[in-house]
C-alpha positions, -999 to +999 in steps of 0.1 A: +151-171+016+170-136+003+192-155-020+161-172-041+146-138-047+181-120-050+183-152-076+151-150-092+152-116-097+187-117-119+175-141-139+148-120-153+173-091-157+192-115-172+165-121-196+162-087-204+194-083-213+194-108-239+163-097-253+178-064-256+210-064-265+207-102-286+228-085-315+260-075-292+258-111-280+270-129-307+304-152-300+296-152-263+257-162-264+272-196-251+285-181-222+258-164-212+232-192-217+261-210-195+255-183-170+217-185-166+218-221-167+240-220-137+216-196-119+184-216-130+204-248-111+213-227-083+172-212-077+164-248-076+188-260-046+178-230-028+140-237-034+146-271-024+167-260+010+137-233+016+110-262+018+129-284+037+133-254+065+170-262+072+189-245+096+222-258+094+253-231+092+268-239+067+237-236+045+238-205+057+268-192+047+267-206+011+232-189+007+244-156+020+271-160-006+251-171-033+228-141-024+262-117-026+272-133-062+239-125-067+242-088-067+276-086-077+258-096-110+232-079-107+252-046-103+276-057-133+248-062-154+238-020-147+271-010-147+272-024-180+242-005-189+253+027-174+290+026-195+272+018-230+242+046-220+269+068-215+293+063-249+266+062-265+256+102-250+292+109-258+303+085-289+274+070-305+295+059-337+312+033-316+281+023-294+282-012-308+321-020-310+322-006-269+292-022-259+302-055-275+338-052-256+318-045-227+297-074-227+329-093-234+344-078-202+309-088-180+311-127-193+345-131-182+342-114-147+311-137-142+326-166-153+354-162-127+331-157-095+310-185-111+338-213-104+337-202-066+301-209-066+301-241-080+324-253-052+301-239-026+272-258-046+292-293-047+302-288-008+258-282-004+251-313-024+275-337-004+256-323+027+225-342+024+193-342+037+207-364+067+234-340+076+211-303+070+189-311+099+157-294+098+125-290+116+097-309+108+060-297+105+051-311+135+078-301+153+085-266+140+049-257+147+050-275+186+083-253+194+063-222+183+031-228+197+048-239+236+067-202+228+042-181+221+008-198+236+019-188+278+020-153+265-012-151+256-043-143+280-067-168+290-093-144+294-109-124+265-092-094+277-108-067+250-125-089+225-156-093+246-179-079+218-161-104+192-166-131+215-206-121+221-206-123+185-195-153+174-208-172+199-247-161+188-234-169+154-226-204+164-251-211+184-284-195+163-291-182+132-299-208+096-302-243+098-276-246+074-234-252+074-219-216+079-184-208+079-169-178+094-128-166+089-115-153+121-090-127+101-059-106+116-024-099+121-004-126+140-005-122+179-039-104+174-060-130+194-076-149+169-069-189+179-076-171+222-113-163+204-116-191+185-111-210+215-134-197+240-159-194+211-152-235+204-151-246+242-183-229+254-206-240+221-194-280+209-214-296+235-242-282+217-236-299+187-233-336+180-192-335+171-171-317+171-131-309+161-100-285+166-076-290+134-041-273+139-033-264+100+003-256+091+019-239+067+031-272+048+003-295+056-008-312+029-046-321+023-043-356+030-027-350+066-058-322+072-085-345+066-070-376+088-069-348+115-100-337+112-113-375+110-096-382+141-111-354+157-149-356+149-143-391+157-131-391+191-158-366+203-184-394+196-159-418+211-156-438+181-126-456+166-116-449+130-126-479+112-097-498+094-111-499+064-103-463+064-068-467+061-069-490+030-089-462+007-082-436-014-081-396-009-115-394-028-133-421-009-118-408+024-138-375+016-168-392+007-165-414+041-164-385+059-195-368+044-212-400+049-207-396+086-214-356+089-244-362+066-274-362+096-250-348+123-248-309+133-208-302+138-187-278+146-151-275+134-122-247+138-090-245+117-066-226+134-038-211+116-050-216+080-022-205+050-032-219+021-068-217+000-063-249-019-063-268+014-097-252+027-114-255-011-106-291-011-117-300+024-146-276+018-160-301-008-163-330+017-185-312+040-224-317+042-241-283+044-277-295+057-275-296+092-270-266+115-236-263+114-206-242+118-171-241+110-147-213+123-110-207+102-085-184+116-062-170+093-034-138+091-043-142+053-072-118+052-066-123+011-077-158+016-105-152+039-119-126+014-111-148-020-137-176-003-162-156+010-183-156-022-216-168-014-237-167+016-224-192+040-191-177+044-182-144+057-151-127+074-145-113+108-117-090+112-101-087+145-090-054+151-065-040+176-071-033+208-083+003+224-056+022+243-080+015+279-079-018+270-045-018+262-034-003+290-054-019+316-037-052+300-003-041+301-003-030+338-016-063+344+013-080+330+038-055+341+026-049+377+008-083+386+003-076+418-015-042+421-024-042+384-015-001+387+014+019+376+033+040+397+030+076+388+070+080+379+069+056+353+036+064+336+051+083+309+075+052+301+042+030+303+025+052+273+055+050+255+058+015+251+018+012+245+028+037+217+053+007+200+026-016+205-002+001+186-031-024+202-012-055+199-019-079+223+012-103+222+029-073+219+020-056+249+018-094+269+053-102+262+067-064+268+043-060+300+063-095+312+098-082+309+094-050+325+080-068+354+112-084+357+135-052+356+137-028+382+108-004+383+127+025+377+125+048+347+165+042+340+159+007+335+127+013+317+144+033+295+168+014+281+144-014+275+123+012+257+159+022+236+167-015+228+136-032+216+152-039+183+175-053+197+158-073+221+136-086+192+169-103+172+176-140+181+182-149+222+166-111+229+143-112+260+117-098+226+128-125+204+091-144+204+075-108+188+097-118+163+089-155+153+051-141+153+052-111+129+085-129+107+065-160+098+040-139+078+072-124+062+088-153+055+052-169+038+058-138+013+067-149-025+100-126-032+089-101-051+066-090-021+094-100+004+110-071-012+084-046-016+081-054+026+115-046+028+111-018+010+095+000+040+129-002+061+139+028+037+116+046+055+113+066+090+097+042+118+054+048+121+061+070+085+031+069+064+040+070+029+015+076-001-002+048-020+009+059-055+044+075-045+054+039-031+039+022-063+061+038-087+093+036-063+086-001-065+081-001-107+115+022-106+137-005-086+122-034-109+102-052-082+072-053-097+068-077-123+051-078-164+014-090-166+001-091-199-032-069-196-019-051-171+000-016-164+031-014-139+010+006-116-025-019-118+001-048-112+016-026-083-017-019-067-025-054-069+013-063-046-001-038-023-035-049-017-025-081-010+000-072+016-027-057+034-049-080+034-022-106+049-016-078+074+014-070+069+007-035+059-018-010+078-038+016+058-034+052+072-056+068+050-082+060+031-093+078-002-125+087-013-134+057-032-125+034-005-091+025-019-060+032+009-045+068+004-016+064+024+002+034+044+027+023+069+037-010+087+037-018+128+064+000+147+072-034+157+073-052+126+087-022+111+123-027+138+123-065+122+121-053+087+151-027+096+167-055+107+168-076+077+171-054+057+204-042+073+215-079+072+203-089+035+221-058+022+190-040+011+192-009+027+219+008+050+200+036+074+215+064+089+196+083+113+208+105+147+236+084+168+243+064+137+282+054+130+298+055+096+320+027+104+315-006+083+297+016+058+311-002+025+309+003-016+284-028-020+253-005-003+225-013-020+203+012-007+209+043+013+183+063+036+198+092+058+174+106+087+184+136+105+217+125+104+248+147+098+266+118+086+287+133+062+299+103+037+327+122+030+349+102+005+329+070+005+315+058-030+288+043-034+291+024-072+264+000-060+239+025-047+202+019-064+184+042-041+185+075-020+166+091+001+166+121+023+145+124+055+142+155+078+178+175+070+175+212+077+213+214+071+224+195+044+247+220+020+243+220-020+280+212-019+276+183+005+245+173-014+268+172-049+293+153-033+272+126-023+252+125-054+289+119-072+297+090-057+268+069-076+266+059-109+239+034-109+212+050-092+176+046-100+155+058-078+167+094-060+143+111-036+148+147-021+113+155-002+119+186+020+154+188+010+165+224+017+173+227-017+169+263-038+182+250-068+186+218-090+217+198-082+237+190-114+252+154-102+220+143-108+224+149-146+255+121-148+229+096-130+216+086-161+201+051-154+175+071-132+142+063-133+126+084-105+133+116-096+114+134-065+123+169-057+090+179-036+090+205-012+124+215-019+122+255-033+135+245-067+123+274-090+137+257-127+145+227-145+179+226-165+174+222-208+201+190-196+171+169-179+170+154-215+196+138-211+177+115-180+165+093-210+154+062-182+136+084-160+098+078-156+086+098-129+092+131-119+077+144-087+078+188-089+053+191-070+054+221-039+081+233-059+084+271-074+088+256-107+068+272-131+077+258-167+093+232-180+120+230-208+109+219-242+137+193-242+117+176-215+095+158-241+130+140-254+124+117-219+103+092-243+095+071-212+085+092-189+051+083-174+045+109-142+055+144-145+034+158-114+041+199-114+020+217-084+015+242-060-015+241-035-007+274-019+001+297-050-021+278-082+011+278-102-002+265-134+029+249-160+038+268-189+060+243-215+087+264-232+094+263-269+134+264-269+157+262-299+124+253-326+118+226-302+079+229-307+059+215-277+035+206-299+048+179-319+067+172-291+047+165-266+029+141-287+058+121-283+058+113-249+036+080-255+041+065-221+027+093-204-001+087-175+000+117-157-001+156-174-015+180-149-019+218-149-005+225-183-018+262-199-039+263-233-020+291-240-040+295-269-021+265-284-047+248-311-016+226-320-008+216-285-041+200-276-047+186-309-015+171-302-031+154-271-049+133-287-013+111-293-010+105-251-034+072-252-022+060-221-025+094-205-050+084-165-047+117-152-053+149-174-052+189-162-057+220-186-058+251-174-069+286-192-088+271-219-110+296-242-141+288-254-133+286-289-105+263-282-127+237-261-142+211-293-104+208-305-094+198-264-131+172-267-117+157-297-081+143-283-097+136-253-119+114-276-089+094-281-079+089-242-099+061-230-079+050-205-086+086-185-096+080-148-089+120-136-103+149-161-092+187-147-103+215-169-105+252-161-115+280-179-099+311-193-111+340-171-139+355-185-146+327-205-170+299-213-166+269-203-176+245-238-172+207-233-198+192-255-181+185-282-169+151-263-183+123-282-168+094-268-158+102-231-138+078-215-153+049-201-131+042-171-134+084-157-136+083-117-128+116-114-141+150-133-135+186-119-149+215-146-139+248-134-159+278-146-190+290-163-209+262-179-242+273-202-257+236-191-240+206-179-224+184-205-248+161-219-226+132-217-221+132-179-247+106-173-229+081-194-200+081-166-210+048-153-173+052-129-174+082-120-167+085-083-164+118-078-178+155-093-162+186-087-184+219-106-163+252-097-177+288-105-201+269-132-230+296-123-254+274-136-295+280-142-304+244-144-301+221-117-269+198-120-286+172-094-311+164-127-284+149-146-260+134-119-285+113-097-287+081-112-249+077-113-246+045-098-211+053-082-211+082-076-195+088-041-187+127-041-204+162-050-185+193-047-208+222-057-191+257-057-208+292-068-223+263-094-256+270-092-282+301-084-314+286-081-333+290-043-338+253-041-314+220-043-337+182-044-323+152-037-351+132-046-364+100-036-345+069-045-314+089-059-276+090-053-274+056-038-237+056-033-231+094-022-211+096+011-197+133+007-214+161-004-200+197-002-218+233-010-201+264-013-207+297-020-240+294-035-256+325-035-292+320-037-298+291-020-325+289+005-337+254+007-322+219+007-347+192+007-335+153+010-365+130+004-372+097+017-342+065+001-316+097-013-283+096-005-288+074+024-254+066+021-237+103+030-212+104+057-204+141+049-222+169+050-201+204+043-219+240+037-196+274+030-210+309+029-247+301+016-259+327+034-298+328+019-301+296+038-317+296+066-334+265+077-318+232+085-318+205+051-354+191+054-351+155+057-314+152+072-328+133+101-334+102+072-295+102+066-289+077+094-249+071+085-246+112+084-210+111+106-204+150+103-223+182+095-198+210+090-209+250+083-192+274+076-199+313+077-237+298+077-266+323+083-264+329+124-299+317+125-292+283+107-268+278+134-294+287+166-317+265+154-294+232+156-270+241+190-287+234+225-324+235+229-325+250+193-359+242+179-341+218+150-321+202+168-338+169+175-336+165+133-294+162+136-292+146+176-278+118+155-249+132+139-222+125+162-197+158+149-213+190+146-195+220+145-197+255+132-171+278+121-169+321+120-137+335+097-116+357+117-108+388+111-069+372+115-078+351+085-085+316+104-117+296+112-130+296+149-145+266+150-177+262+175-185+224+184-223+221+184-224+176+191-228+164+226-204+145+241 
């Protein structure tokens, strides 16, 4: 329900504010505490209302204005903020007489919408249970399954191998009770597999039961079900006496009678763990038995599979044959085959169903219902969304994919909604969407924990209920990028549009109805202009594809908000820094990537909220002194991949950079910063404890112990980037106490002998040694590394020969050489690196025979060379005399440089 979390969520700002401004308070403390009372009593009747699922109007209406009071608060309380930040910029003699007027002036604005509410509430109260009618569990769940269960095949239509699968598992294997979860998004298929897995092996056991679980069934109403069940496949009455027991010696009945039986059992539809654990306990695990759960909570599946007997199945999408050839069974039921003038429609809605089988079902069964032409189809295609809202021909794709939503706490309701901000099938990157989410204030304290850890841990578990899909994933197996279904994404658009979250414009979109109280605004190729609307209530912006959008039109829009926090210009065609944003001094994010911004103004200092700033792809090359003033500024990413800018930080007006840069305590990201030759400055490091991601460039060799001793001091460093001086040493050994949680470590330049402390990285995930020219071989001192995942090796080493030997780099599933010189001979013996999935070689042109012993590396997916000796090539492509060693690599391919200045790339894999 919007209004709890729009609730919920005050309250704690509420708390904040009390906590932080208690001294302003005094005299009116009363009213506050009157205020959050009020609230607290509020949360509860809409908690209560939420669990009893009513659906009466005029609940409706008095939580949508609840929700609205909500934020009218909500935005007080910043406005608030915003007038005292700014006096106190301007005035900061009188910063407590104005802010205690001002809190004055918020307590009796509150108060007054407060009486209106309290009306609503009474007019709630006299309602009643008897008078909010509701669904009940049983009911609820009969009305959805009779919906959605004639959409669904009867025949395993792509899920054939699944189906092979589980039905071995049920049937053979231990003599012992295993459990399997059955894991996926809704309308995936599951309970269809389940079922044919369930009807074609319980004969072959002695009982048997189907348990329907709902979301609110208690643990008492599961086990009389499953009773009942198991019982009436023996054709056996419950005995009485089982009615007149308790819940403990229920269970223990029920063991008693499983105890010298083999059973099988599937719960279909399972939310909630405590259910399973508790009915888990009651079950005899002997016999040969099995016991199948399905479940859209892949976090639950996961959470119980900790020993042996249990393990997950994840049901994935279908394949676009299969999905086709089920879709023009639906949508042409009699010939089963599309006619060629509406193929390209065809592929189009195939496209918005990504695999989904009750997507593609349901859409297949309209269109075979509208005339075959590719008007009509058209349209359809144009007004899914629409046809997906309540009474829509769509609206069953809907009450799938919403009931996940709606099993959401609210703080991950919102970080869902979060994604309507953002272009349909737009894939977004993990840690860009982390800190947005810190920024806006959905992601909530955990003692123990950073903002970002707790962040990670919202989005992990929205995959794992399926809800959000992983693009991309990164090297060390976490996702790199992510997105939500195209379908699920046109239900999050829409309420999002009707909770007030975000307000979208994109090509075709009116202005009309666009009011003050937006929330959220996301333009997308739009030319909307906005002209004269403000927007006081604005928390977000966000650009998307505008070629054409003026700095003049850009400054006007930016004027109109005062409480923004989170302001995102990717690919803006910007070519210099818009000074609106200066006045937006609540901002805590700031994203001006891509854009062709070449400076910073000295003025950024006076962003004193802002915590990230995103310059990256940007001709920015150094940063004001008076950038260090922003005390909690945690991301200041600065980078160019095409030109190597490197960031210089300016010493202006005696601001010394070294003293204060110490000062920005909060920091987690510094990358690409020069030595310069600055002693001060990296002694200075030392002060940036919570510093994860570190990046020096142009360090001498002199200056290397004093960089070792603050990095001493950083032991909560995950990335390490250091590069040389030209011409100079590279001298890291001076690092006595590297830091224990270090994933990542990049050393760029010439190394007398790998740092001794490398083998102590018990994380580290990935090695990157640039230009190190070494004599020794590195592979001595990083093989027993026990996660170690990637090697990148450039001009690092000129020795003839590179060992992998036996037994070592357990874990290593990318390994890339470049431009190593003298290298003849790679030689991969038996157990190393059985693991790799990658397998990259540049311009090592000595090397002339294939790696002896790649024909072990069994999981080898790719072997990539580049600019490779012509005869290293010859030997592996057609009837080559090596090429029964890499038959089993399933992408080969060989690349020449041009003299254009591009790779010609020369597939040598069959098939």
């Amino acid at each position: 329900m919007a209004a709890y979390g729009a609730v919920t969520f005050l309250l704690s700002k509420m708390e904040s504010l009390v906590s932080r401004e208690y001294g302003l308070l005094a005299g009116i403390d009363l009213a506050v505490e009157d205020l959050r009372r009020e609230f607290q009593t509020i949360q509860a009747f809409l908690k209560e209302a939420d669990a009893r699922g009513e659906i009466n109007e005029q609940v409706r209406v008095w939580v949508a204005q609840v929700r609205d009071l909500a934020y009218d608060i909500e935005d007080a309380l910043d406005m608030f903020t915003f007038h005292t930040a700014s006096r106190y910029q301007l005035y900061p003699e009188f910063l407590q007489i104005k802010k205690r007027h001002s809190v004055a002036v918020l307590i009796e604005g509150i108060n007054a919408k407060l009486a209106s509410v309290r009306q609503i509430r009474e007019r709630y109260r006299q309602l009643g249970p008897s008078q909010a009618p509701h669904l009940t569990t049983v009911e609820s769940f009969t009305t959805h399954f009779n919906r959605v269960a004639p959409l669904f095949e009867t025949e395993p239509l792509g899920i054939e191998r699944s189906l092979a699968e589980l039905t071995a598992w049920t049937k053979f294997g231990e003599p012992r009770l295993k459990v399997r979860f059955v894991v996926g998004m809704g309308g995936l298929g599951k309970t269809l597999l389940a079922k044919q897995v369930y009807e074609s092996t319980k004969r072959e056991f002695d009982c048997w039961g189907w348990i329907q679980v709902s979301r609110s069934q208690s643990k008492e109403q599961a086990l009389w079900t499953m009773l009942k069940r198991l019982f009436e496949s023996r054709n056996l009455p419950i005995p009485p006496e089982f009615h007149t027991i308790n819940l403990v010696q229920l269970m223990e009945k029920l063991a008693l009678f499983l105890r010298d039986r083999k059973y099988v059992l599937v719960f279909d539809d399972l939310w909630s763990r405590d259910l399973w654990e508790s009915i888990k306990c009651a079950l005899p695990t002997e016999n040969h038995s099995r016991i199948m759960i399905t479940s859209r909570r892949g976090d639950i599946a996961h959470f119980c599979s900790y020993d042996q007997s249990t393990a997950v199945h994840s049901l994935q999408p279908l394949t676009s044959s299969k999905s086709q050839e089920l879709f023009f069974k639906k949508a042409f039921p009699s010939t089963g085959e599309c006619p060629s003038g509406l193929l390209d429609w065809a592929r189009k809605f195939l496209t918005q169903c990504e695999g989904w089988p009750l997507g593609i079902v349901t859409i297949g069964k309209v269109v075979s219902k509208i005339d075959q032409t590719a008007d009509a189809w058209r349209q359809l295609h144009n007004s899914l969304g629409s046809e997906m809202e309540n009474g829509g021909r769509l609206s069953s794709i809907t009450r799938v994919l919403s009931a996940s939503y709606s099993d959401l706490p609210y703080y991950l309701k919102y970080c869902v909604l979060y994604f309507s901000i953002f272009p349909e099938h737009y894939s977004i990157q993990r840690r860009r969407l982390i800190r947005m989410w810190i920024s806006e204030g959905l992601v909530k304290e955990e003692i123990g924990k950073t903002p970002e850890e707790v962040g990670y841990n919202y989005l992990e578990e929205l995959i794992q209920r399926n809800l959000v899909l992983v693009n991309e994933i990164d090297f060390d197996g976490r996702p790199k990028t992510c997105r939500v279904h195209r379908l699920l994404h046109k239900i999050i658009v829409s309420i999002s549009q009707e909770e007030n979250f975000c307000r979208v414009f994109s090509t075709g979109s009116s202005e009309a109805g666009v009011n003050e109280k937006v929330r959220r605004l996301s333009i997308r190729r739009s030319r909307a202009s906005l002209k004269g609307t403000s927007f006081p209530c604005a928390r977000s912006f966000f650009v998307f594809g505008l070629e054409d959008l003026s700095y003049s039109r850009l400054q006007s829009i930016l004027s109109s908000f005062s409480i923004l926090k989170v302001l995102d210009l990717e690919g803006a065609p910007l070519d210099k820094f818009p000074t609106a944003i200066l006045n937006l001094i609540l901002l805590r994010y700031l994203s001006l990537r891509n854009t062709s911004i070449r400076r910073l103004p000295r003025s950024i200092a006076k962003l004193q909220n802002l915590e990230s700033l995103d310059l990256k792809q940007t001709f920015v090359t150094s940063v004001p002194g008076k950038i260090f003033r922003l005390r909690k500024l945690r991301h200041l990413l600065i980078y160019h991949y095409s030109i190597r800018i490197h960031v210089s930080i300016d010493s202006v007006q005696g601001f010394r950079a070294s003293a204060s840069i110490a000062k920005l305590v909060s920091l987690q990201k510094l990358m690409c910063v020069k030595a310069n030759r600055d002693i001060k400055m990296l002694v200075a490091l030392k002060n940036l404890t919570n510093l994860k991601k570190l990046g020096i460039v142009e360090l001498r060799e002199d200056d290397g112990r004093h960089l070792c001793y603050s990095i001493d001091e950083m032991q909560s460093l995950q990335t390490l980037d250091v590069a040389a001086a030209r011409d100079e040493v590279l001298d890291m050994n001076a690092l006595r106490d590297p830091p224990k949680l270090l994933q990542r470590l990049y050393l760029k330049g010439k190394l007398q002998k790998v740092p001794v402390w490398i083998p102590s990285l018990h994380d580290l995930v990935r090695i990157g040694l640039r230009w190190s020219k070494l004599e020794e071989n590195p592979l001595e001192v990083l093989e027993d590394l026990p996660n170690l995942m990637e090697i990148q090796l450039v001009d690092a080493y000129k020795g003839k020969q590179l060992v992998f030997s036996s037994g070592k780099f357990q874990n290593l599933k990318v390994l890339e050489v470049e431009d190593l010189e003298f290298l003849e001979q790679v030689v991969i013996e038996s157990g190393s690196m059985w693991r790799l999935q990658s397998l990259v070689m540049r311009r090592c042109k000595a090397m002339e025979q294939v790696p002896e012993g790649i024909d072990r590396l069994s999981k080898l997916k790719e072997l990539q060379l580049y600019d490779m000796a012509e005869s290293l090539v010859n030997q592996i492509q057609g009837d080559g005399t090596s090429r029964p060693l890499v038959d089993h690599i399933p992408f080969i391919c060989a690349y020449s440089l041009e003299s254009a200045g591009y790779w010609r790339p020369r597939v040598l894999s069959q098939g």
